[in-house]
N, C-alpha and C positions, 0 to 999 in steps of 0.2 A: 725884764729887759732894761738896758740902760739908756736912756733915752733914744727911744723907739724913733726914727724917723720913716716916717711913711715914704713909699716913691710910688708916683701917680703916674701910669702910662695911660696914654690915649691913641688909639689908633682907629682907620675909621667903621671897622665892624663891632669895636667892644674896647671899654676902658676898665682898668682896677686900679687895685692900690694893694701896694706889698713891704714887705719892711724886711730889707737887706741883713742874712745874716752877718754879719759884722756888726751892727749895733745891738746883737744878741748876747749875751754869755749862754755860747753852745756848748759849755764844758761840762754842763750839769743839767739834768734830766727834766729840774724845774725851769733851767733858761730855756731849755728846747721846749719845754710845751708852751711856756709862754711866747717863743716866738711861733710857734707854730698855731697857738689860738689867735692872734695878732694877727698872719696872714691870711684866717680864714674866717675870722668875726666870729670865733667860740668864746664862750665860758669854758674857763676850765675846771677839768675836777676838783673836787676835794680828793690831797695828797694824805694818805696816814702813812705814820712814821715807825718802826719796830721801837717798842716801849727799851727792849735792851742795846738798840744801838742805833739811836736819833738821827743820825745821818743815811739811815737804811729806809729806801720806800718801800712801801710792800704792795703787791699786787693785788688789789681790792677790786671784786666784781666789777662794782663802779667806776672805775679803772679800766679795765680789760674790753667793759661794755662801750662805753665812751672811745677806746682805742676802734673796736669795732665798728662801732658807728659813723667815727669821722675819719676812720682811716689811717692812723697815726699807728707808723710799724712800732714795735713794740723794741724789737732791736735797737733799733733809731733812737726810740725815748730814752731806755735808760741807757745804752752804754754811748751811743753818737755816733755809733759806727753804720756807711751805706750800704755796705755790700749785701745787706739783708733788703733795703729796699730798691735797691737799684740791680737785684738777682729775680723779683719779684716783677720788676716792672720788664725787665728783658724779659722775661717767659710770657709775660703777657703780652708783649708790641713786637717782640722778634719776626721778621718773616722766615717760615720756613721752607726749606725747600719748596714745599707742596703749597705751598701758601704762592710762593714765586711761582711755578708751574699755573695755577691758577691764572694769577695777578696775569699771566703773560696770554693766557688764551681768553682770558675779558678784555684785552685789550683790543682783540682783535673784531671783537664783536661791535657792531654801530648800536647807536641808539632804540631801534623799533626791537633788535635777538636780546637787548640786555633787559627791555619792556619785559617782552615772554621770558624770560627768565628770571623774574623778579617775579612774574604772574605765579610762575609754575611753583615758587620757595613759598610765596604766602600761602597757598596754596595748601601745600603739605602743611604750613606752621598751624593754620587756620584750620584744619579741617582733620587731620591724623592722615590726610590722603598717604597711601605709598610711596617713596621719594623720586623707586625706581620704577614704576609706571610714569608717575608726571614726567621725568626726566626723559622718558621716551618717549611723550606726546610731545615736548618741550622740543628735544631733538629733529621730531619731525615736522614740526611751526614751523623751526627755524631752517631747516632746510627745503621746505615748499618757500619761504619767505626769499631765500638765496636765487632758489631755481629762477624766479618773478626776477629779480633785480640783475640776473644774466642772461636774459634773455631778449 
């Protein structure tokens, strides 16, 4: 990196410090990991180089393991390009349909049905219980719990 300047944000649940890619050379795979170790306080690996063409990195366990470890898309490292991590990170945060359908009938739920419902998931997590039995005791809380509060 070419003179790393750090930027310090403070707000008032959590403070860090990151260093703006623009004082990076992101054009090459060793500016990207060093700005990438920089913003996340790594060591970084040892790079080896192909003995026949010195400008060539080569993908060394150590390498691939450390990408592994701290999360560093491998697309990203050598060639710069996001669509590999930012296709990654959509499939993982995207709402899906069924996620929205979801999201829409928790909402509708108060505080004491989302209790029993939270009961009923450790529940199975905790125990191998069946999902769809708890889910029909769970159903039936919460609807004894309804009747109560319409009455």
């Amino acid at each position: 990196m070419t003179n790393p300047k750090p930027t310090h944000v403070e707000t008032p649940s959590l403070s860090y410090t990151f260093y703006n890619e623009n004082d990076a050379d992101m054009t090459t795979p060793e500016g990207r990991l060093a700005w990438f170790c920089a913003n996340f306080e790594l060591t970084p690996p040892p790079l080896a180089y192909d003995k026949d063409e010195p400008d060539a990195l080569l993908l060394t366990d150590e390498l691939i393991g450390f990408c592994g470890r701290e999360g560093l898309n491998l697309d990203w490292f050598f060639s710069g390009h996001v669509r590999g991590p930012l296709a990654v990170y959509r499939e993982k945060h995207r709402i899906t349909p069924e996620m929205d359908e979801w999201s829409e009938l928790l909402g509708k739920f108060d505080d004491h049905e989302k209790t029993l419902l939270t009961a009923g998931l450790k529940l199975v997590t905790q125990t191998g219980a069946d999902i769809d039995d708890v889910m029909q005791g769970v159903t039936v809380e919460i609807e004894a719990y309804r009747a109560t509060q319409s009455a």
